[in-house]
N, C-alpha and C positions, 0 to 999 in steps of 0.2 A: 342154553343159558344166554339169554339177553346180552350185549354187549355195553348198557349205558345203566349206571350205577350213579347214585347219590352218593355214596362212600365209596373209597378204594383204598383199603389200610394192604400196606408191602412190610409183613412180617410176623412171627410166629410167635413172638415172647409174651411176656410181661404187658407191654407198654402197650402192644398191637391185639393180646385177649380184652385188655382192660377199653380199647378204643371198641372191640366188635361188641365188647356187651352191653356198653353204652349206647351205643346205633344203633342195636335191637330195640332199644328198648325208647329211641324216639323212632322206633318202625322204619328206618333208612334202609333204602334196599346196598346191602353191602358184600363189597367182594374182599377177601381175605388175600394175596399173594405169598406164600413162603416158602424159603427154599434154604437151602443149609441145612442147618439142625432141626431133628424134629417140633412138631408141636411142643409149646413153652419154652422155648430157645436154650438160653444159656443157664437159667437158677434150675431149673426143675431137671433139666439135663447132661449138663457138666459145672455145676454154679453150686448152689443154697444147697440144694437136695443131697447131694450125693456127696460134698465135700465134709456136710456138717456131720454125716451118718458117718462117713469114718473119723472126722474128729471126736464123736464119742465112744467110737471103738477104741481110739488110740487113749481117750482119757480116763476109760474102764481099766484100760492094762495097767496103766501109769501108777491113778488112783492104790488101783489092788498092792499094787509094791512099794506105795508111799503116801499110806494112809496114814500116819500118825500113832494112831492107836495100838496100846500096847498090849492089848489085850487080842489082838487079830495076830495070827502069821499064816500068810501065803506061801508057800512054799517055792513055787515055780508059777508060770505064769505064762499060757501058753497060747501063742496068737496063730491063725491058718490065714495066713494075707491073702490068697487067691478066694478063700472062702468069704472073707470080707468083702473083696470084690463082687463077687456072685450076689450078696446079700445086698450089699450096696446099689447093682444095679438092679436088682427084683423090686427094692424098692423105688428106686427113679422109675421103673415101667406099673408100676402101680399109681402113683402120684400122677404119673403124666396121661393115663389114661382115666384117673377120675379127676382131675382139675384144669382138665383139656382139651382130651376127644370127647370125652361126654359131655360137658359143657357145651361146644360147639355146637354137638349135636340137635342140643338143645333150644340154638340161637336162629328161627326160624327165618329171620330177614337176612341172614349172613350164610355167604356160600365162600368154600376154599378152596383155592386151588394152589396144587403143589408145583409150584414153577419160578424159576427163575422172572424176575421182572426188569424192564427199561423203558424209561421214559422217552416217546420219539414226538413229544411235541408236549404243552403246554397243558392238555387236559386227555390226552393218548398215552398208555402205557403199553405194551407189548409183553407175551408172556406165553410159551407154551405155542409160538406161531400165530397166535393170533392177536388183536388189538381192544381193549377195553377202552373205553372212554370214563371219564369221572367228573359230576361236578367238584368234589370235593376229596381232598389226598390227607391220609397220614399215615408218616414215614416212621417207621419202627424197627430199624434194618439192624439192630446190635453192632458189636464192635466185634473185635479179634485182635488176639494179645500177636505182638510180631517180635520175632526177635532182635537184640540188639544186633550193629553191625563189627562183630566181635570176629578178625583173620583168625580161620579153623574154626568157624563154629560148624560148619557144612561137613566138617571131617568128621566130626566125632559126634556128632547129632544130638538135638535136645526134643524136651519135651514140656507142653504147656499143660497148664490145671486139667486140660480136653484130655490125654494120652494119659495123666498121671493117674486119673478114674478110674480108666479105664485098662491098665498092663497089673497081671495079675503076676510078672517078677518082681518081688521086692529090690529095690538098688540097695546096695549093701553100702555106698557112701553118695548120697544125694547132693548135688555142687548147688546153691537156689542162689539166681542173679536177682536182686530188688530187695525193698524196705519196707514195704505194704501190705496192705491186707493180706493177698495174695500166696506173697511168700511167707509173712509169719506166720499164716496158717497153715501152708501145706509144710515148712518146716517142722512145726512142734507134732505135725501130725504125723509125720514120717520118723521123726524122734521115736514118740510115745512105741507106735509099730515096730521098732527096734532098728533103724538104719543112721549110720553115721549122717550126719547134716552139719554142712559149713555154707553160710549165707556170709553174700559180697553185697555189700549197699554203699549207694554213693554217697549219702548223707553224714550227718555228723552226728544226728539218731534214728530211730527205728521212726518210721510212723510219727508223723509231721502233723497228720490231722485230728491229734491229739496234745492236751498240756505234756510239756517234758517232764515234766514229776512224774505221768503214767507211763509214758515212753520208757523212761528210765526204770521204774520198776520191772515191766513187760521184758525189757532187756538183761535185767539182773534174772530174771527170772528163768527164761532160755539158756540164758548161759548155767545156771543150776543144773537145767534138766540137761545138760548136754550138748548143747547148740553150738557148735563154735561160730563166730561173729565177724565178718570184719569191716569196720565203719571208715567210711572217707574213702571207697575204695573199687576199683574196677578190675576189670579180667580184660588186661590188654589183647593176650589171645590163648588159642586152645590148639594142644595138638595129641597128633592121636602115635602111640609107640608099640607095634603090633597090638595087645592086647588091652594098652595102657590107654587110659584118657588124664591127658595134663594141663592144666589150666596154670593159667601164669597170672596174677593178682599183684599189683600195684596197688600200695599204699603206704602213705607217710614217707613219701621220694625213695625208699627201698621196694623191692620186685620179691617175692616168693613161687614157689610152684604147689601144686596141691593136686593129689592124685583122686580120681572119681571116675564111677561107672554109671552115675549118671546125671544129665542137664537139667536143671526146671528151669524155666524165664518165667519170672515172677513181676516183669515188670508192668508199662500202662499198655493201652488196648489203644486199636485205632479204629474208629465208626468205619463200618462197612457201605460207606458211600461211593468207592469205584465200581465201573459196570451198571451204575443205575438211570445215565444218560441224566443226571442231573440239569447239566448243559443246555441240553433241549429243554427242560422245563423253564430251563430260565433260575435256578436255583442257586444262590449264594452259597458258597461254603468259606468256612475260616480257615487260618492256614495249617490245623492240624487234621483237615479235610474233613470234619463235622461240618453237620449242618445248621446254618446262623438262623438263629431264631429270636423274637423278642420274648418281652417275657410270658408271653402268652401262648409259645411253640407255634407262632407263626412264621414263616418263610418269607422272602420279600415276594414272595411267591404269593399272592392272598391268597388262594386257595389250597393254599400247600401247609401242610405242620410236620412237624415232625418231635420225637418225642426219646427219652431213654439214651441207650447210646450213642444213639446217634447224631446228638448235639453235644456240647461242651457246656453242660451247666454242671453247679457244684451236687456233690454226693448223687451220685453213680449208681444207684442202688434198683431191686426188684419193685421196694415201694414205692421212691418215686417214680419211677418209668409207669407202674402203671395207676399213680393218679395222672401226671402227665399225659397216657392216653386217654381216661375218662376223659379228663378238663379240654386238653386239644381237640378231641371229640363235638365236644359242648360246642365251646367256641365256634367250631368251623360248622358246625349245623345250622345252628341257633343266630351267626354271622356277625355275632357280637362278644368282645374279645374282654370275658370279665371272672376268668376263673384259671387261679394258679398258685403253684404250693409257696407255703411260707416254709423257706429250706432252714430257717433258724428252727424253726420248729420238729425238723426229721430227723428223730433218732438214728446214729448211726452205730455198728457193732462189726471189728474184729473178732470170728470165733475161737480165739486163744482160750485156753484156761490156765488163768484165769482168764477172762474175757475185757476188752478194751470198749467200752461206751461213750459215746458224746451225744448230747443236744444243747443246742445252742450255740453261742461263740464262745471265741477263746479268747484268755486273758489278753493276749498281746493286740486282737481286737478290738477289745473294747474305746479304745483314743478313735481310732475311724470314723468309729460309730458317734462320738460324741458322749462318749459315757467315762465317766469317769468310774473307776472299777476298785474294788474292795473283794479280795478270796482269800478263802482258807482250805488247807490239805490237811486229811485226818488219814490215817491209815489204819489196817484192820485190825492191828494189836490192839486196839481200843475199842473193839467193836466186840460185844460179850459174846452171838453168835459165829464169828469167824474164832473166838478161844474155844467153843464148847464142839467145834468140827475141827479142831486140830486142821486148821487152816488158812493161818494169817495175812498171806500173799492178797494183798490189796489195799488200795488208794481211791476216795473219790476227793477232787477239787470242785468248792463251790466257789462262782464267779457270779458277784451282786453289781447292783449299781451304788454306790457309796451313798448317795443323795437319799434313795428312795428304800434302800434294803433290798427292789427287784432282785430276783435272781433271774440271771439273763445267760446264764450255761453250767451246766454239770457234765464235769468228766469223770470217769472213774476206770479201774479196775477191778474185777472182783470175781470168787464164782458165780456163774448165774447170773453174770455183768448183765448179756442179752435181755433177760428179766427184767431188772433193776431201774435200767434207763426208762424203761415206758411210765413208769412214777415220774421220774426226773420230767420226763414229756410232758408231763399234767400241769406237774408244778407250774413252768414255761408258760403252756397255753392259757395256763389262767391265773396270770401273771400274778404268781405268787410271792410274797415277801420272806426273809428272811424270819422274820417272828411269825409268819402265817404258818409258815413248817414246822417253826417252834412249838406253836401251839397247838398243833394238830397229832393225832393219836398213831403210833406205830406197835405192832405184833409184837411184845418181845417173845422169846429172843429172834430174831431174823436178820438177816445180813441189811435189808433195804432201810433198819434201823441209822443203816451210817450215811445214810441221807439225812435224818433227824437231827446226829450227832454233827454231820459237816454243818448245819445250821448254825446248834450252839455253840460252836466254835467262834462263829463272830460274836457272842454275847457274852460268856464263859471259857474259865480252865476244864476242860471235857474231863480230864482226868480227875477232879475234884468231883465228879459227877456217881450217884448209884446207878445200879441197873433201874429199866424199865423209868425214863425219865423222858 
């Protein structure tokens, strides 16, 4: 193998497949570096894949015991967690070998190699002992969730979304530190599975990256299924009593104890930028040691990008990290810096069920922005298909521009939320008005109808409304 490459993308995921199959395909001769997690990093490997496959495991069980219907009875309801496991990970090794190694396979200008990497000068990387050279770099190096600095967390040991995948003991009371994605997914997932679950968040709600009307439902909602909660609130420290694990929780200036067998940190990640000799390239980071980029995932570094976790731009997700590698790709080829995501535009989705959706901004937004703002919340008792699935648990918030009727964000709640939003997405991109929705045709009965209904809500009494309107 050659030593001097046109590309040098450092990492395995998302952000770093979507950068090699762009450089295939303007012919760059490209070298691949990854080390950590196998091929497709963090979704396809302990992320999207595997955590969503048992949240529909746990919302099969749930479902089965709290359908509605009066006319169904389940008797018992029996879940094999180690089997789940199994099933779970057959499919992560399925997925990552048809949307990965084969791919790759396939990528004739792009070569891999499995090694750790470091930067020992400006256009030299090191790897495996030896020195590649590159005219051109993108960095794709993911993150890694770290735990808080909580006296006795070392004693009684926790474990991140990575371990939880993967341990085929069910914890019979799961302790989840955070308020995010994160953790209200692998909470209500470990619910549904059948284990006691008590989450500590320091916030004063759940999940901030949403209107508090959905927040707040999402939150009513957990606590239904079982969740216990406690808001405004920290685990001063943890200690372990032969066989006991005790966490000590502060909150509202009184202290409690709460007994568990097991940790999740559910909190934020930190870009996997140490060990990369950034240094030596000359590369800026910020001070949550990402990498500073404009908004083009360039580096002060001009021949440097970087892309996904490992910068600090908004919504963190599998799909931007990998338009982010296309478009840093483009850019650093092409040497002209003219392609990047409109993040108003990127639907984002907590896998809860019901499920948590956004695109666009939020009301509290829109003054920044210079928009004066007009919303309205309808929730699912009004929506004829959430009545006819004995299933009402849901909210969507429409946010317009007062002046023009634009709708410039949709929040929601709902089943099949994940769904839902990519409508919402449309509407946005083409920048649609509040009477354009109006006037436009929906399925009855279907849930994405209360997108139509959150419309005429700014026009109309919904509830003065027939079906199929």
């Amino acid at each position: 193998m050659d030593d001097h490459f046109d590309l040098i993308i450092v990492g395995g995921g998302a952000g770093a497949f979507a950068a090699a199959i762009k450089a295939n395909e303007y012919q760059a001769k490209t070298l691949m570096i990854n080390a950590g997690l196998p091929l497709g990093g963090t979704c396809v490997n302990v992320g999207c894949v595997p955590s969503k496959y048992l949240l529909k495991v746990g919302e099969f069980a749930y479902r089965a015991q709290h359908h509605g219907f009066g006319s169904i009875h389940i008797p018992q309801v029996e879940i094999d967690f180690g089997q789940a496991i199994d099933d779970e990970l057959q499919t992560v090794g399925e997925l990552r070998r048809a949307k990965y190694t084969d791919v790759l396979a396939n990528l004739e200008h792009v070569t891999l190699l499995e090694a750790r990497a470091r930067f020992v000068s400006p256009h030299e990387i090191e790897a495996d002992g030896r020195r590649y050279y590159g005219d051109r770099f993108v960095l794709a190096v993911g993150s890694t969730a770290l735990p808080p600095p909580i006296p006795g967390i070392e004693d009684v040991g926790y474990i991140t979304h990575i371990e939880a995948l993967r341990k085929k003991q069910q914890p019979r009371h799961l302790l989840v530190i955070g308020g995010g994605p994160v953790a209200l997914e692998f909470s209500q997932m470990f619910r549904h599975l059948g284990s006691e679950v008590t989450m500590v968040a320091r916030g004063d709600r759940l999940y901030k990256r949403t209107e508090p009307e959905i927040s707040e439902a999402l939150e009513r909602y957990l606590r239904d299924e079982g969740v216990t909660i406690h808001k405004q609130a920290t685990v001063v420290r943890l200690r372990r009593e032969r066989d006991r694990k005790i966490a000590t929780i502060a909150a509202d200036g009184q202290q409690a104890e709460i007994e568990f067998d097991e940790l999740l940190i559910g909190t934020g990640k930190t870009a996997n930028t140490a060990g990369l000799g950034l240094d030596a390239a000359g590369v800026a980071l910020t001070e949550q040691q990402a990498v500073r980029v404009n908004p083009w995932y360039q580096t002060n570094a001009p021949h440097i990008y970087a892309v996904g976790d490992a910068i600090d731009f908004p919504k963190r997700l599998e799909t931007t990290a990998g338009k982010e590698g296309s478009f840093a790709t483009v850019n650093a080829l092409t040497g002209v810096n003219k392609q990047k995501v409109n993040y108003d535009l990127v639907p984002s989705v907590v896998f809860t069920y019901p499920a948590v959706a956004d695109v666009g901004i939020l009301d509290e937004e829109t003054s920044a922005r210079g928009l004066e703002c007009d919303c309205r919340t309808v929730y699912f008792d009004k929506v004829p298909k959430a009545l006819i699935i004995k299933d009402t648990r849901g909210a969507i918030k429409m946010v317009a521009e007062q002046r023009t009727g634009r709708i410039v964000g949709v929040h929601l709640i709902a089943p099949e939320g994940e769904d839902l939003i990519s409508q919402a997405m449309y509407i946005l991109r083409g920048h649609m008005t509040v009477d354009d929705v109006i006037d436009s045709f929906a399925v009855f009965p279907t849930l994405s109808e209360a997108i139509k209904y959150a419309a005429l809500s700014f026009r109309t009494d919904i509830e003065r409304l027939s079906c199929c309107i």
